[in-house]
C-alpha positions in Angstrom: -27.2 -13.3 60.8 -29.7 -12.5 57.6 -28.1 -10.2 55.1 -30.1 -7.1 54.4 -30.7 -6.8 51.1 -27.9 -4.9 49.6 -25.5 -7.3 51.2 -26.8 -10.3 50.3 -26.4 -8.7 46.4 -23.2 -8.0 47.0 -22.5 -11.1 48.5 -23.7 -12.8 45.1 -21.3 -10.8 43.1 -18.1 -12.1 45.0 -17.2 -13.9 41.6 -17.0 -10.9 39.8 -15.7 -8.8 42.1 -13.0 -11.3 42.7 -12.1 -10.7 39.1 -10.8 -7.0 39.6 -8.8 -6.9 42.7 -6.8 -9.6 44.7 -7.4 -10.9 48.0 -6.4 -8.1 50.1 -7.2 -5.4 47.2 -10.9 -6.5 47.3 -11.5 -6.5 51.3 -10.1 -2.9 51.6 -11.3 -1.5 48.0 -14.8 -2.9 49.0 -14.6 -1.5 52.6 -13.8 1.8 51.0 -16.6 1.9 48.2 -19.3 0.9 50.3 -20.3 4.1 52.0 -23.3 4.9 54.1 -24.9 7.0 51.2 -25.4 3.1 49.6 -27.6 2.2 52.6 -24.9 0.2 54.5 -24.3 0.8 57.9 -20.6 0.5 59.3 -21.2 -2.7 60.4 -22.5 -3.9 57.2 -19.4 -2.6 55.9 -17.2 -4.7 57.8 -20.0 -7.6 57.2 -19.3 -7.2 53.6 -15.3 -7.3 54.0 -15.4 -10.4 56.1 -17.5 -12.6 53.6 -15.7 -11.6 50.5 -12.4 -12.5 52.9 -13.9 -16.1 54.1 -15.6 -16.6 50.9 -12.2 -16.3 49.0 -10.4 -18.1 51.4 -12.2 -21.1 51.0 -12.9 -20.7 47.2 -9.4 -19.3 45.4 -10.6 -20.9 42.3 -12.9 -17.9 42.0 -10.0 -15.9 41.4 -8.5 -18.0 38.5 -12.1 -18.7 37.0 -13.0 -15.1 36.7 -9.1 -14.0 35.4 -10.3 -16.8 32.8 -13.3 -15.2 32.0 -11.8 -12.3 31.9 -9.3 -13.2 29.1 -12.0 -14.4 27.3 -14.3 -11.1 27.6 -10.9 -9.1 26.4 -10.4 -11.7 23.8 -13.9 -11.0 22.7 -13.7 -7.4 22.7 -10.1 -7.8 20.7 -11.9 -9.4 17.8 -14.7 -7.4 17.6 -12.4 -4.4 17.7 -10.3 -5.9 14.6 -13.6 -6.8 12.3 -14.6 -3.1 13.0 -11.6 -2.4 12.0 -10.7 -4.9 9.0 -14.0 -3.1 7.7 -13.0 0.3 8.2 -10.5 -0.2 5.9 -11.1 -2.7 3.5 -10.4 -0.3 0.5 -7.0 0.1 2.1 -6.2 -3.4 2.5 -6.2 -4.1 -1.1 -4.8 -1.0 -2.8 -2.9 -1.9 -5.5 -0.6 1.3 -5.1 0.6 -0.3 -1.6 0.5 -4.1 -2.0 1.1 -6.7 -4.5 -1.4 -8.7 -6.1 -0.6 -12.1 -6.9 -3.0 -15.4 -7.6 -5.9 -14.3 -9.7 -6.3 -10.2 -9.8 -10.3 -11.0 -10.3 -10.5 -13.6 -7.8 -13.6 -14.0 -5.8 -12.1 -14.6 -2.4 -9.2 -12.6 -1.3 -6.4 -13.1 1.4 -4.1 -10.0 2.7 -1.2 -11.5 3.9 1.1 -8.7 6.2 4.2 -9.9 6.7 8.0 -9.2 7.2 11.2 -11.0 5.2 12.8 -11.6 7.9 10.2 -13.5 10.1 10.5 -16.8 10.5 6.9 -17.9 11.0 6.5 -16.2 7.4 9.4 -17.9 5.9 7.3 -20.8 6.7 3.9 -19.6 5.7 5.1 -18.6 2.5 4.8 -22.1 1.2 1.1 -22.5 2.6 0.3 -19.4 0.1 2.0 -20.8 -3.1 -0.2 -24.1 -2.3 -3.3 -22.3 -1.8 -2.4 -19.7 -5.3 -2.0 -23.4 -6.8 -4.6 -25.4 -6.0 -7.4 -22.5 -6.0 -7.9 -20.9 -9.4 -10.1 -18.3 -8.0 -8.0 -17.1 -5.1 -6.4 -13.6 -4.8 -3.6 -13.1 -2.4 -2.8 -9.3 -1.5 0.6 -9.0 -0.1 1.5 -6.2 2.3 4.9 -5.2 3.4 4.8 -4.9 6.9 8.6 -4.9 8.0 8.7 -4.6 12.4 11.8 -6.6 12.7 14.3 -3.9 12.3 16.6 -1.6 9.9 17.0 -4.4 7.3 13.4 -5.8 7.1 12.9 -1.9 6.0 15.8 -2.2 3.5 14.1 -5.3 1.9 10.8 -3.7 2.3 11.9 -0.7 0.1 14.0 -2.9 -2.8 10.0 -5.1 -3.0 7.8 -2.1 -2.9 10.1 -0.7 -5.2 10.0 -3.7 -7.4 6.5 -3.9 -8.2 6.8 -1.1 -10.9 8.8 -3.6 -12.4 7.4 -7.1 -11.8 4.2 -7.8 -11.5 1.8 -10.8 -11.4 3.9 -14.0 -11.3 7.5 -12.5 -11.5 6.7 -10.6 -8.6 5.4 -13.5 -6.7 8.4 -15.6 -8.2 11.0 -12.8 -6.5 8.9 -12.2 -3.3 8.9 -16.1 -3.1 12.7 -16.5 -3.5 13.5 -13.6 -1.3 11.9 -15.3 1.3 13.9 -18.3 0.3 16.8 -17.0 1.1 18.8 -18.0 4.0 20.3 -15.4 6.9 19.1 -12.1 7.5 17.8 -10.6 4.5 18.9 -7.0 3.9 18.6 -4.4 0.7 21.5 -5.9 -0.7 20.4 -9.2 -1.1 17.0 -7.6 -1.6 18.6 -6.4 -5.3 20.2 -9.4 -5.4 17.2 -11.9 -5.9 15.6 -8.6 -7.7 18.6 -8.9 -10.1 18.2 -12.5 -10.8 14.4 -12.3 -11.6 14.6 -9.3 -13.8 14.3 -6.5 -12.6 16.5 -3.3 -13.1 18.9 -2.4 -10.8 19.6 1.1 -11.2 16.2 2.0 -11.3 15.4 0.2 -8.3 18.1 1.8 -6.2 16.6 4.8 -7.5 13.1 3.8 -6.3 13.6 2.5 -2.9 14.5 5.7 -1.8 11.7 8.0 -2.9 9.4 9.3 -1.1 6.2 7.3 -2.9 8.5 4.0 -1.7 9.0 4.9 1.6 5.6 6.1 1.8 4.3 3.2 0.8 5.9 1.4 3.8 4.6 4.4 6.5 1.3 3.9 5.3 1.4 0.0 5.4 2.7 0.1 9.1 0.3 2.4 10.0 -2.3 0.8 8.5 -1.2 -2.5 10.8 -1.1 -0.7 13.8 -4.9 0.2 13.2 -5.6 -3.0 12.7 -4.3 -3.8 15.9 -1.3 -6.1 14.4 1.3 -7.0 16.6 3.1 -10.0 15.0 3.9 -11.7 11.3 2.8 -13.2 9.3 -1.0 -11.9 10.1 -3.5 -12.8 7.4 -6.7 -11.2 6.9 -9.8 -13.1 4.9 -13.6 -12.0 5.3 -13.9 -9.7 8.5 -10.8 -12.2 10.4 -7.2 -11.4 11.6 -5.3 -14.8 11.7 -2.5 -14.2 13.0 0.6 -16.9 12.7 1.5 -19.6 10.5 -1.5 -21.5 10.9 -1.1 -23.8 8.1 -2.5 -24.0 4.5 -5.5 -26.8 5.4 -6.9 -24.2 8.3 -6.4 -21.1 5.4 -7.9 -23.1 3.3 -11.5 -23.9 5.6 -11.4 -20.2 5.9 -11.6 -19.3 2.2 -14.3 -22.0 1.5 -16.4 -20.4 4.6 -16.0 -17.0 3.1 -16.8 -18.3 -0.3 -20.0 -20.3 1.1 -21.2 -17.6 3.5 -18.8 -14.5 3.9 -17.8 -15.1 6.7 -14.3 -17.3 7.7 -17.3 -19.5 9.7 -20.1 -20.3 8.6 -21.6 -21.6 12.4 -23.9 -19.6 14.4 
């Protein structure tokens, strides 16, 4: 029979409806929502419920195309939500009183690395960043102590916040570097340890990684990760971007030249 004409628009929106429910979710949700006050007659409801049935039937790749698409749209969505974000609170990202700024202070492209000493994906990325500090003069590299993986990532945490009263520039990224280095679990103790070994004062840093600024330091970092939406380490932020993983020092490094050229970590489009 010929569709009126509300049927045959819902007929064309099978795809997306297929998106929402499952087989038998979308027959009896659909039967439910189309009332008479939409123009459709109780026939046309059970019209309706036996296309989209059929339709399916033969078709189940609609199903996995839309949950596809779908992904996508929420992918989408995800990374507008984190440039919003990254922009919100770009003075926060690179605060010297809650990171440590290594490379060149004045540099004209800057990366925030978040990240955790005991991750292994950062243990691993750590040598991308002392290759890209190396080989580009101009870069600045913001690290931010973002410690998710337990009691001792926050014990290490507290002995490198702490140290950057007491190292700075080089010598911090020389300790932070070596830290990372260092195999096992990494706790406050061996925290002080590597701290020790590059300088740094001992007593005073047991002092410091238990004030309040220290630990505040840390709450504030966190927080500032979940607004960003963070949910993993090492997660790197350059231009308006959230990379998240160890991606590699050649793919950091196409993102810094974009920003640099443009401003943005692409310059397509």
């Amino acid at each position: 029979m010929a569709l009126p004409t509300p049927l045959r628009r819902l007929a064309g929106l099978l795809p997306a409806l297929a998106l929402g429910f499952g087989l038998a979710a979308s027959t009896s949700a659909l039967a439910q929502t189309a009332t008479p006050s939409q123009g459709l007659t109780a026939e046309q409801r059970k019209a309706i419920v036996a296309l989209i049935r059929e339709t399916l039937l033969q078709n189940p790749e609609i199903i996995q195309e839309a949950m596809i698409e779908l992904e996508r749209r929420n992918a989408v969505a995800q990374a507008d939500a984190q440039r919003s974000a990254v922009l919100a609170e770009k003075a926060k990202l690179v605060d010297p009183a809650t990171s440590a700024i290594v490379g060149n202070p004045q540099g004209d492209v800057t990366i925030v690395e978040f990240m955790d000493y005991n991750c292994g994906f950062c243990k691993r990325a750590v040598e991308d960043v002392r290759a890209l500090v190396k080989e580009d003069p101009k870069l600045k590299v913001v690290i931010k102590d973002f410690p998710i993986l337990g009691p001792d990532s926050v014990e290490a945490s507290r002995v490198a916040v702490a140290a950057m009263t007491q190292l700075q520039g080089q010598k911090y990224f020389d300790f932070h570097n070596k830290l990372m280095a260092t195999k096992g679990r990494i706790n406050g103790a061996k925290a002080l340890e590597v701290a020790k070994e590059a300088g740094a004062d001992v007593e005073r840093l047991k002092k410091d990684m238990e004030s309040a600024q220290t630990k505040g330091v840390i709450e504030d970092t966190v927080a500032l990760g979940d607004r960003l939406g963070l949910t993993g380490t090492p997660a790197f932020i350059l231009g308006d971007e959230v990379v998240f993983g160890a991606v590699g020092a050649p793919a950091l490094k196409q993102k810094i030249e974009a920003v640099r050229k443009c401003g943005k970590t692409s310059c397509s489009g």
